[in-house]
Legacy VTK file of the C-alpha trace (Angstrom):
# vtk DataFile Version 3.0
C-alpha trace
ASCII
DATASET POLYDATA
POINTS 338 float
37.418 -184.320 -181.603
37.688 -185.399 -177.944
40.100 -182.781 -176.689
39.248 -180.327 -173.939
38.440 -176.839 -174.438
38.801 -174.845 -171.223
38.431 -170.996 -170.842
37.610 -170.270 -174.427
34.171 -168.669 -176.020
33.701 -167.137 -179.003
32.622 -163.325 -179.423
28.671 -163.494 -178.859
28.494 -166.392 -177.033
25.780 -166.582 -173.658
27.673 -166.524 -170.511
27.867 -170.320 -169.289
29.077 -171.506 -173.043
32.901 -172.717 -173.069
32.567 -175.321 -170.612
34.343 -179.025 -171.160
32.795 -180.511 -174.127
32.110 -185.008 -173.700
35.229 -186.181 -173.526
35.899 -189.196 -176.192
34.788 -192.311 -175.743
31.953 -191.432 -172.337
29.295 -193.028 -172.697
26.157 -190.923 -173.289
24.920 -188.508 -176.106
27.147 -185.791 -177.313
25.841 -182.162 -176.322
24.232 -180.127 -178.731
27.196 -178.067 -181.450
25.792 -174.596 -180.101
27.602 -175.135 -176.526
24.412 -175.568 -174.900
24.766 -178.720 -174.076
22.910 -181.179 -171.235
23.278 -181.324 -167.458
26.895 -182.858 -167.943
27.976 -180.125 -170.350
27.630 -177.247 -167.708
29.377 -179.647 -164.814
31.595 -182.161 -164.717
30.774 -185.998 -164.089
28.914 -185.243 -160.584
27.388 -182.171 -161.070
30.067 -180.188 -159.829
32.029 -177.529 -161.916
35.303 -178.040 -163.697
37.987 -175.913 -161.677
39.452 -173.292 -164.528
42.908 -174.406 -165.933
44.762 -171.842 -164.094
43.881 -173.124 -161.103
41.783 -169.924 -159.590
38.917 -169.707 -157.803
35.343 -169.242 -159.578
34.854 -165.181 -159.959
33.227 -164.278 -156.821
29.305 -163.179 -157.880
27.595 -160.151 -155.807
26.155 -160.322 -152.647
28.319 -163.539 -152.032
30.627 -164.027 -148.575
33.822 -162.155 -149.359
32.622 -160.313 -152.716
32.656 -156.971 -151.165
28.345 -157.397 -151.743
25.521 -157.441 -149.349
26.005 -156.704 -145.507
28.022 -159.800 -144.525
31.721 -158.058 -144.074
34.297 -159.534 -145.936
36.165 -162.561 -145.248
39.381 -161.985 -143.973
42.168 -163.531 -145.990
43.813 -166.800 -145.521
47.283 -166.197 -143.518
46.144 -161.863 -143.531
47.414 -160.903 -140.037
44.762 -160.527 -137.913
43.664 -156.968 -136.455
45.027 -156.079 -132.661
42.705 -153.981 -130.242
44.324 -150.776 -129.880
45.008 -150.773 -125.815
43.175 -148.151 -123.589
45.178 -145.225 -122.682
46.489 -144.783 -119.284
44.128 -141.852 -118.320
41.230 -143.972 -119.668
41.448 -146.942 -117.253
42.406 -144.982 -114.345
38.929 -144.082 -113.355
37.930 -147.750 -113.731
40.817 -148.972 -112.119
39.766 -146.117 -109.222
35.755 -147.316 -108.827
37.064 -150.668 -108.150
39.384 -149.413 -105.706
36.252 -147.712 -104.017
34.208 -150.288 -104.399
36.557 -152.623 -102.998
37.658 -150.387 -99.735
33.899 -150.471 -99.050
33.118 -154.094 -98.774
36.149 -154.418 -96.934
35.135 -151.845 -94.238
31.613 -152.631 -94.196
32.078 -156.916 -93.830
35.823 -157.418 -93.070
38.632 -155.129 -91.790
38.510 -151.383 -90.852
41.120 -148.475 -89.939
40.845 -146.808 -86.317
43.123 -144.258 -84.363
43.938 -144.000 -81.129
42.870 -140.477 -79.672
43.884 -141.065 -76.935
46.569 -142.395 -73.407
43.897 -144.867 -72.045
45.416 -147.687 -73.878
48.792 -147.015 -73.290
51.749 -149.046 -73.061
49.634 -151.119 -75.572
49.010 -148.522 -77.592
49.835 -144.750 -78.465
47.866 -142.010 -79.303
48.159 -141.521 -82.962
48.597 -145.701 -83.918
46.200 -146.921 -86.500
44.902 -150.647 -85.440
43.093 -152.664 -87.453
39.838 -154.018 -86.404
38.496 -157.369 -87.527
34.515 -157.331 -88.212
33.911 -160.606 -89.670
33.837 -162.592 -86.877
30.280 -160.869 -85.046
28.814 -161.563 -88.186
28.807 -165.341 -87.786
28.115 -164.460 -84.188
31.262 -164.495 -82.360
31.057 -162.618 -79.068
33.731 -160.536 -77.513
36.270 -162.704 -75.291
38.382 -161.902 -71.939
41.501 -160.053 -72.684
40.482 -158.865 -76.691
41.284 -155.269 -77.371
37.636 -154.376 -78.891
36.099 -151.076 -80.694
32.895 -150.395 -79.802
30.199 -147.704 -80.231
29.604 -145.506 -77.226
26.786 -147.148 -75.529
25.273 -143.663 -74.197
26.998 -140.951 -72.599
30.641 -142.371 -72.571
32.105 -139.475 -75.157
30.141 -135.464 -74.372
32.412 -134.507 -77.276
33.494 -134.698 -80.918
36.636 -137.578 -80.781
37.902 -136.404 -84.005
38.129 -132.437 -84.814
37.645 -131.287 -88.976
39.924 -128.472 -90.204
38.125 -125.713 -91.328
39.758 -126.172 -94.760
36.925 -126.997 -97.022
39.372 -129.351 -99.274
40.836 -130.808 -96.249
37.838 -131.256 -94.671
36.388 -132.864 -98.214
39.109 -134.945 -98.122
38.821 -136.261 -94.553
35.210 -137.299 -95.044
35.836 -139.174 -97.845
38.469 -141.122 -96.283
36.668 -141.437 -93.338
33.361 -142.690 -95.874
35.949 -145.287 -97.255
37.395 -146.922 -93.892
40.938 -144.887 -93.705
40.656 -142.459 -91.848
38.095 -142.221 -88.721
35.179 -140.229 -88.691
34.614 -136.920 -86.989
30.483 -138.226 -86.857
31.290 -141.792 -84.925
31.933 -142.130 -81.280
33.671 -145.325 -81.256
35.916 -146.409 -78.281
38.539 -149.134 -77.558
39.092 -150.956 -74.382
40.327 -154.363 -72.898
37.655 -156.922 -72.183
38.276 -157.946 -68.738
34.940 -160.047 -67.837
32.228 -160.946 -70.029
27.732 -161.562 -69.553
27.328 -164.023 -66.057
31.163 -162.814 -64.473
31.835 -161.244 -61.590
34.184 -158.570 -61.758
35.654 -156.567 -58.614
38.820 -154.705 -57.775
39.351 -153.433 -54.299
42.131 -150.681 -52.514
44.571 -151.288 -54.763
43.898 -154.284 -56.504
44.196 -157.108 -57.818
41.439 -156.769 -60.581
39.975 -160.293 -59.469
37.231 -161.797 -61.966
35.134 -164.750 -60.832
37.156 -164.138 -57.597
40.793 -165.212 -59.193
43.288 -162.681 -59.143
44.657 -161.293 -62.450
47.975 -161.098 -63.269
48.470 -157.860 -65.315
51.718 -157.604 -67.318
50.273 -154.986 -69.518
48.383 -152.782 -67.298
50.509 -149.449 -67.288
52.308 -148.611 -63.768
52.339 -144.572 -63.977
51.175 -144.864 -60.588
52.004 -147.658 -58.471
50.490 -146.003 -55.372
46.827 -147.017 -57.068
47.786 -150.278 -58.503
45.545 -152.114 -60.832
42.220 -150.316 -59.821
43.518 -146.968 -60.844
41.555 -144.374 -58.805
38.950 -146.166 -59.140
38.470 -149.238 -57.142
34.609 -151.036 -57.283
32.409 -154.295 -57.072
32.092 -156.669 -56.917
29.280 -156.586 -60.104
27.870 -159.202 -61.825
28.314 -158.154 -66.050
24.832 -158.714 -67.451
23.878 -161.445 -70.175
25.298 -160.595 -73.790
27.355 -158.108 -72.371
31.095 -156.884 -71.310
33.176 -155.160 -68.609
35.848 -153.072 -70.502
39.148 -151.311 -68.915
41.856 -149.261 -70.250
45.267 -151.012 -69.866
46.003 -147.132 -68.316
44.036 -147.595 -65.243
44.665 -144.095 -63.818
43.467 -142.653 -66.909
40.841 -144.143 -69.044
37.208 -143.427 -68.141
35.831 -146.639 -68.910
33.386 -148.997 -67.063
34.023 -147.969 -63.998
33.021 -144.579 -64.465
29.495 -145.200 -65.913
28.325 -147.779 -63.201
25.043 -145.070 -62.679
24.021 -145.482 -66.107
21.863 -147.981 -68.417
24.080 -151.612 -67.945
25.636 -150.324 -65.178
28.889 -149.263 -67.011
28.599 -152.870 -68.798
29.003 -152.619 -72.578
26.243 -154.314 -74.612
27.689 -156.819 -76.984
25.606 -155.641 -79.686
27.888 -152.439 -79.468
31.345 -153.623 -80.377
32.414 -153.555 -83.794
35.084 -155.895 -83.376
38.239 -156.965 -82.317
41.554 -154.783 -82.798
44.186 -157.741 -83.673
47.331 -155.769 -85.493
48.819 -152.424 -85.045
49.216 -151.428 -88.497
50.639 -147.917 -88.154
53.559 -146.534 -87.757
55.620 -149.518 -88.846
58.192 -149.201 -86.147
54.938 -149.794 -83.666
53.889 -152.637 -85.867
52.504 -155.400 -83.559
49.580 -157.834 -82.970
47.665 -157.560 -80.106
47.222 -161.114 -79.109
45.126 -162.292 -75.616
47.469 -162.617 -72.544
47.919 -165.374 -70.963
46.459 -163.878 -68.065
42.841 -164.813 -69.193
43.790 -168.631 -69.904
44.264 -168.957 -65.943
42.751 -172.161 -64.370
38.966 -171.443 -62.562
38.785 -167.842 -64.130
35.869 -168.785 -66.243
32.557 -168.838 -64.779
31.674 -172.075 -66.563
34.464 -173.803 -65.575
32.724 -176.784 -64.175
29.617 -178.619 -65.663
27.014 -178.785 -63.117
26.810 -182.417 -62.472
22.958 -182.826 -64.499
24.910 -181.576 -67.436
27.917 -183.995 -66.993
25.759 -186.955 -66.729
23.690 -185.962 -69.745
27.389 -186.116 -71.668
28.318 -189.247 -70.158
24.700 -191.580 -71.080
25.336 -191.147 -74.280
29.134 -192.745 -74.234
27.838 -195.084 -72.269
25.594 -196.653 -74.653
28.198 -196.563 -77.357
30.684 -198.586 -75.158
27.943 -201.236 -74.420
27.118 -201.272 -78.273
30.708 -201.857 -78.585
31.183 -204.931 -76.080
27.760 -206.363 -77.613
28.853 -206.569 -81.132
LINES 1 339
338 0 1 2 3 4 5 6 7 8 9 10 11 12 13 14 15 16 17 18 19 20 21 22 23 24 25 26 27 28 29 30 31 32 33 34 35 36 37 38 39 40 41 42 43 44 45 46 47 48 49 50 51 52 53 54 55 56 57 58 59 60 61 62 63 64 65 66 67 68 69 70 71 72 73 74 75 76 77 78 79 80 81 82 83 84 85 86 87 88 89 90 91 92 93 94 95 96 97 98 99 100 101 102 103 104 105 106 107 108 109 110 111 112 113 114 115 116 117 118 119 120 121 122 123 124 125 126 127 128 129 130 131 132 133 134 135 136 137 138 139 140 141 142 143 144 145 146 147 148 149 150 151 152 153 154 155 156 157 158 159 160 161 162 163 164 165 166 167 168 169 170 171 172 173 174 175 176 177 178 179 180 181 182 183 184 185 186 187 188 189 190 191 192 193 194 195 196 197 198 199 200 201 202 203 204 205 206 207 208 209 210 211 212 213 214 215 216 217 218 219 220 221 222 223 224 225 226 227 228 229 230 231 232 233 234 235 236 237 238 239 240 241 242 243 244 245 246 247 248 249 250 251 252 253 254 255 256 257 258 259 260 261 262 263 264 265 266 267 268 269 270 271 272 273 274 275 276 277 278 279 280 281 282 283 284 285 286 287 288 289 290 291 292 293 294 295 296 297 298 299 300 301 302 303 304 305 306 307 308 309 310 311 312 313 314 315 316 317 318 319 320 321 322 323 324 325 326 327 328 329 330 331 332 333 334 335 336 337
């Protein structure tokens, strides 16, 4: 009497029999001889189960979490190794990898930096035919206007290009091939007319160039460094000396840096603007010479366009300078006040 029988149940016996009988000397009524005992014979003191004597876990019933029943998978294992992803294959990422590419190239040329080539001498010694110049387009879209001396892209305003700049093969895969480059921003297309020139005076200059030159804007002469000299018998008006004109509002006057051969605003004073480019038209500024690398160089404003009393506003008119000054004024007297 008063020992512990653990694990043991004689043939015939209902499942839940074999449990801890009272232990000697608890307090409360013995259970019943057949093993069917009260609440406390089934469970220990609070109700709980006695753990087996080998120390195992309770057999695991059906349909319970880790049992192998019901639709709940089973628990994995304490200290099992967990399971590693098998990695995509090469060949499976790569179109991914190549949307994002795409998708990626297309932002950029649509909101932020395109490719252009130069087709052609008007630009030159700045630039060669065949360079590939990067073109910023972020700035118009915060409404940045083309500046004196920027080397701008811009769409041909009307008239400007009779031809196709860039010629297709006749190669169907070639020709498949340019167009989607072109579609992505690295290569240009054969479907834009886009130019590049020099901004030389922008909307409310004057702009004239006479005999031989200088190129004078708001009547100061311009010192040139990197207007090309193939022929100093026509100087810095080319063969094509004019003005003086007054450049419309919210537009520019554009020149090659190849005076003698670049048809630009001069040559289209008899049409809409009077050769003046709308601003409207420029795509943006070309700031870097990308391509090839041993022509790799930024095209940065001269200092020919920082000259003193070349700007047109200059000089407040003197309504506008007092309208700056009242309100200093009052701050000084607020100042000797307090």
């Amino acid at each position: 009497m008063g020992d512990l029988v653990i694990g043991t149940r004689g043939a015939g016996e209902p499942e839940g029999s074999g449990r801890a009988d009272q232990s000697a000397g608890s307090s409360g009524p013995a259970g019943p001889a057949d093993g069917h005992g009260g609440p406390q014979d089934a469970a220990g003191p609070h109700g709980a189960d006695l753990p087996e004597e080998d120390g195992g876990a309770p057999e695991p019933q059906p349909g319970a979490v880790g049992a192998g029943g019901g639709d709940e998978p089973p628990v994995r294992e304490l200290g099992e190794p967990r399971k590693e992803r098998k990695p995509r294959s090469f060949w499976k990422e790569l179109p991914i990898l190549l949307g994002i590419a795409l998708v990626l190239a297309l932002v950029i040329k649509t909101f932020f930096v395109q490719a252009f080539s130069i087709p052609s001498e008007s630009m030159q010694n700045t630039l060669q035919v065949g360079d590939r110049v990067l073109v910023d387009k972020l700035t118009p879209w915060f409404g940045a206007k083309p500046d004196r001396g920027e080397v701008v892209v811009f769409h041909d305003p009307g008239g400007w290009l009779n031809e196709v700049p860039t010629q297709q093969s006749s190669n169907a895969v070639v020709r498949g091939l340019q167009d989607v480059l072109s579609f992505i921003g690295l290569m240009p297309s054969a479907n834009e007319k886009d130019l590049i020139k020099r901004v030389v005076a922008v909307g409310g200059d004057t702009v004239e160039c006479d005999g031989n030159g200088p190129l004078k804007v708001n009547g100061v002469a311009l010192n040139e460094p990197y207007v090309f000299d193939s022929n100093p018998e026509f100087g810095a008006c080319g063969n094509r000396p004019f003005g003086p004109v007054k450049v419309p509002a919210d537009h520019v006057w554009v020149m090659g840096d190849h005076r003698d051969d670049s048809l630009d605003s001069r040559y289209h004073m008899d049409q809409p603007g009077g050769g003046a480019v709308p601003d409207g038209n420029v795509v943006g500024r070309a700031f870097v010479v990308a391509w090839p690398l041993n022509h790799w160089s930024t095209l940065s404003v001269p200092s020919t366009f920082s000259q003193k009393g070349i700007s047109a506003a200059g000089f407040a008119p003197p309504a506008l300078g007092a309208a700056g000054a009242l309100p200093v004024a009052w701050w000084l007297r607020r100042r000797r006040k307090g």
